[in-house]
C-alpha positions in Angstrom: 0.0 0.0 0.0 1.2 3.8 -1.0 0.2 6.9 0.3 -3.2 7.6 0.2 -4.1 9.1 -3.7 -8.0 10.3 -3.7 -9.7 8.0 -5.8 -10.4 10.9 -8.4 -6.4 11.4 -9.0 -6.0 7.7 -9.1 -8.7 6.9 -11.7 -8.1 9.5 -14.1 -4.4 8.1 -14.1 -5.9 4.3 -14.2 -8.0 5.2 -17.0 -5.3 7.0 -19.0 -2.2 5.0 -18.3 -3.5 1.5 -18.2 -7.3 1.2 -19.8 -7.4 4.0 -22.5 -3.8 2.1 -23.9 -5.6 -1.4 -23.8 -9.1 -0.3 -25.4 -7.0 1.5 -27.8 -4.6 -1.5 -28.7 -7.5 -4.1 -29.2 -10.7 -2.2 -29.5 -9.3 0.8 -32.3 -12.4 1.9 -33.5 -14.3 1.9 -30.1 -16.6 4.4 -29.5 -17.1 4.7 -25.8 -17.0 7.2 -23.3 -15.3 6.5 -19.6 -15.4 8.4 -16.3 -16.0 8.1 -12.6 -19.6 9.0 -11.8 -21.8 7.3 -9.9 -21.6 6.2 -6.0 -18.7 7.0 -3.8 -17.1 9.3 -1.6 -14.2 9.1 -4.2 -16.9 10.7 -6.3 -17.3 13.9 -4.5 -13.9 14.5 -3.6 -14.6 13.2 0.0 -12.6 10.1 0.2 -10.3 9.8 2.9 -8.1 6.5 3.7 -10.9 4.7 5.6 -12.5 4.5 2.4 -10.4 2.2 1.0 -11.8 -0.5 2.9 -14.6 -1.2 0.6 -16.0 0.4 -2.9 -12.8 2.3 -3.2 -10.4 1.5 -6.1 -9.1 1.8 -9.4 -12.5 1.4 -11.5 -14.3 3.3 -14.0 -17.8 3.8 -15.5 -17.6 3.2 -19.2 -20.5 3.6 -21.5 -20.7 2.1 -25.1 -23.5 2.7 -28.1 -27.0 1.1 -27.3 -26.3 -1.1 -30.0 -23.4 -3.2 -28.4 -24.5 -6.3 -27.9 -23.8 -9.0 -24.8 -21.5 -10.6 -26.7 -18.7 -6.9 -27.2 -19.7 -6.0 -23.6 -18.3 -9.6 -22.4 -15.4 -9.1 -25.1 -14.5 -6.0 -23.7 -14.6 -7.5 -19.8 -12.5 -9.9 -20.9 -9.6 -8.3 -22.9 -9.5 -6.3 -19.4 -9.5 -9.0 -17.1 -6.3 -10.8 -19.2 -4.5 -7.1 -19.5 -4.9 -5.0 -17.0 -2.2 -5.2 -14.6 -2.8 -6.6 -11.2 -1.6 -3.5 -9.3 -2.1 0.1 -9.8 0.3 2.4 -7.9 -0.1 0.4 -4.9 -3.8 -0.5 -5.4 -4.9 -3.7 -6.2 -7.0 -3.4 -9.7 -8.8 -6.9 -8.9 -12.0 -6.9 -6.7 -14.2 -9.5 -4.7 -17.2 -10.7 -5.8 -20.4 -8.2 -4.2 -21.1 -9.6 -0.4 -24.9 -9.7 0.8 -24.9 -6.1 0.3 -23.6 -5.5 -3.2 -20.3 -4.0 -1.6 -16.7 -5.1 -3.5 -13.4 -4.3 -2.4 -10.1 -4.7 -3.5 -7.9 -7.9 -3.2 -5.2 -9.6 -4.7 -5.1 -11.6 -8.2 -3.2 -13.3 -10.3 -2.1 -11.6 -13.4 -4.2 -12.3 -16.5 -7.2 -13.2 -13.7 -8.2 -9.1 -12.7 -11.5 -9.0 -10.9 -11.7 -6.0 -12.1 -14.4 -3.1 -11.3 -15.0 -1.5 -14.9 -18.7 -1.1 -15.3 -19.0 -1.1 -18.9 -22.8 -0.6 -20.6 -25.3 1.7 -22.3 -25.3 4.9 -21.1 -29.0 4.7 -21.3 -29.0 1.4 -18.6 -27.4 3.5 -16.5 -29.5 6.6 -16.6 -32.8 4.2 -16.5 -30.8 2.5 -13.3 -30.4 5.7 -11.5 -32.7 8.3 -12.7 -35.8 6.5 -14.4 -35.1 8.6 -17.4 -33.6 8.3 -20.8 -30.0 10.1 -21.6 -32.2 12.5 -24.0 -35.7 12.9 -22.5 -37.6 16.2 -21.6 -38.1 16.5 -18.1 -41.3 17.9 -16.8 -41.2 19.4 -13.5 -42.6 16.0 -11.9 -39.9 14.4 -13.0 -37.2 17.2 -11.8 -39.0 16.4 -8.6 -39.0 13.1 -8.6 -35.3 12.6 -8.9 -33.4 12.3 -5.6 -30.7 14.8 -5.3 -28.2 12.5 -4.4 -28.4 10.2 -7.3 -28.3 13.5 -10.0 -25.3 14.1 -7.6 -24.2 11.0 -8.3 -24.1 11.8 -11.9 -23.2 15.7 -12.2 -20.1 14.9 -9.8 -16.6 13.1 -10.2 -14.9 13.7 -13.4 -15.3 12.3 -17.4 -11.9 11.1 -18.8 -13.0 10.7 -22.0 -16.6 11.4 -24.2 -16.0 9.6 -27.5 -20.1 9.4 -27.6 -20.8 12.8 -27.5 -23.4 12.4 -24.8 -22.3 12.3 -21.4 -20.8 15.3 -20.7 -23.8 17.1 -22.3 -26.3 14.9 -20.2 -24.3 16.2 -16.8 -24.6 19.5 -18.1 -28.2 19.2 -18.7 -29.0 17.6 -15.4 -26.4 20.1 -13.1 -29.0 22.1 -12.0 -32.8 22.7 -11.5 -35.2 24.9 -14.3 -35.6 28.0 -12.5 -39.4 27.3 -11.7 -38.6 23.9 -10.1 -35.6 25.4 -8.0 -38.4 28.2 -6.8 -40.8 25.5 -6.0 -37.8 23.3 -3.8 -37.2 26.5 -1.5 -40.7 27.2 -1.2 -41.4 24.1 0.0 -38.4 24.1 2.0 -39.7 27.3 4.2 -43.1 25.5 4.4 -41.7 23.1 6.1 -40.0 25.0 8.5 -42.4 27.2 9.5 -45.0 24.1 10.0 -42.5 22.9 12.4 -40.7 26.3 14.5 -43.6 26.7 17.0 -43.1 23.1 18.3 -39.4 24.2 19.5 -41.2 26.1 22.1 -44.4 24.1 23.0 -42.2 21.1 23.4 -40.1 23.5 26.2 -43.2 24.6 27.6 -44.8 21.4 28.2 -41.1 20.1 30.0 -40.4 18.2 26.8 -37.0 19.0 26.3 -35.9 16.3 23.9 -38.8 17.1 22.3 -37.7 20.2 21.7 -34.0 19.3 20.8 -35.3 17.0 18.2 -37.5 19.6 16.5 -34.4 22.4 16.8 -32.5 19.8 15.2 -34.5 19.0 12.3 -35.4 22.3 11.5 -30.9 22.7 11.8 -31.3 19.9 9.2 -34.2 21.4 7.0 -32.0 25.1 7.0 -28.6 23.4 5.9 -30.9 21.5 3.0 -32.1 25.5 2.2 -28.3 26.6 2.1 -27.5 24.3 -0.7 -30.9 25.1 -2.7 -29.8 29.1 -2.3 -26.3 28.1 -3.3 -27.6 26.2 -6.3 -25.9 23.6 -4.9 -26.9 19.6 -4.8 -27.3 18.5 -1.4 -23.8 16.6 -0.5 -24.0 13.1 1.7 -23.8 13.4 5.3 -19.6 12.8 5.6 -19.7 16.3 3.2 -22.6 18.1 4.5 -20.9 19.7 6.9 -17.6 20.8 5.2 -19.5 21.9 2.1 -21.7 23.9 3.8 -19.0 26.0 5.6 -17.9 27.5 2.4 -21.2 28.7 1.8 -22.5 32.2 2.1 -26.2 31.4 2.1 -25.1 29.6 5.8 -24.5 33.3 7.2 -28.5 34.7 6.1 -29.7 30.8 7.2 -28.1 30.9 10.5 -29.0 34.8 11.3 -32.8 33.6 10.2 -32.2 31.0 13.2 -31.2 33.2 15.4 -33.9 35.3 15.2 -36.9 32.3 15.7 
């Protein structure tokens, strides 16, 4: 093991020093498009040593054209499983099988045999898998709404090494923020909420419920950090980043005076 690389630095290295070289080599006139998107702390730049216990590696997402069939998509697994090299500055590029809860982490291989963790499909399968939508679709408002935040996270963060299909950067472009009216409707909705919930604060205190009242302050703590990432036209980060993001934020300074006034 080296000194800890964040999985961002290590991938876009992984990608162009040993996967771009072998798709290049066997697969010339592959169109594809590679990145790291998707789940991960490594994702959002908030990966940390600890992380590299499980789910943390050298591995990519790499998309082909909807028409590749089963058989190139299991051509291209293997030609990486026989040529990737069983190490990657320090790393191990060969994975476990998923345990019970779909997690893989790294471990050693012999060469030619790389478990590796290059998810290779359809840009569409992906977008279906995480989004319900299609790479090119309108979006109504209902469907804005109906996306979580952390799974467009998931796909407007981390970092596209290459776009030889043309369509995923301009799908994470697409999908980086909310239309105007939906973002309008999110903090609306998000001052609704707390005003439905401030007064309970102090009948909680009043009644000699004081945990009562801790666990309202603290959700309505919750609801106004949630409110400094919608001013911000920010996504809403996991909970290991909430924190860190939101200190950089100057929507925290107007959120936390509004506090201080209820």
């Amino acid at each position: 093991m080296t000194n800890f690389t964040s999985g961002l630095e290590l991938n876009r290295a992984f990608y162009r020093e040993a996967v771009a070289p072998i798709l290049a080599a066997h697969f010339p006139h592959l169109r594809y498009s590679a990145g790291l998107i998707g789940y991960g702390s490594d994702v959002l730049g908030y990966d940390s040593e600890r992380s590299t216990d499980h789910a943390w590696g050298p591995r990519l997402q790499m998309f082909v054209e909807e028409s590749a069939d089963r058989d190139l998509l299991q051509k291209l697994s293997d030609v990486l499983t026989s040529h990737l090299p069983t190490e990657f500055r320090g790393y191990s590029t060969s994975f476990s099988k998923p345990d019970s809860n779909s997690v893989r982490s790294m471990e050693e291989a012999a060469p030619g045999q790389v478990r590796h963790n290059i998810r290779i499909q359809a840009l569409r399968s992906f977008t279906n898998m995480l989004l319900g939508i299609e790479p090119r679709q309108h979006l109504s408002a209902i469907v804005w709404l109906l996306m979580p935040q952390q799974k467009l996270l998931e796909v407007t963060s981390g970092e596209v090494f290459h776009d030889g299909l043309g369509e995923l950067g301009p799908l994470r472009e697409h999908l980086n923020w909310y239309p105007h009216d939906v973002w309008l409707m999110m903090m609306a909705a998000g001052w609704m909420r707390i005003a439905q919930d401030e007064h309970f604060v102090s009948r909680c205190g009043e009644e000699g419920d004081d945990l009562g009242s801790q666990l309202g302050a603290a959700r309505i703590v919750r609801d106004l950090m949630r409110l400094c990432f919608l001013i911000e036209r920010a996504t809403r980060r996991m909970r290991n980043g909430l924190a860190p993001r939101l200190a950089g934020s100057s929507a925290r300074v107007s959120c936390c005076r509004f506090s201080k006034r209820r």
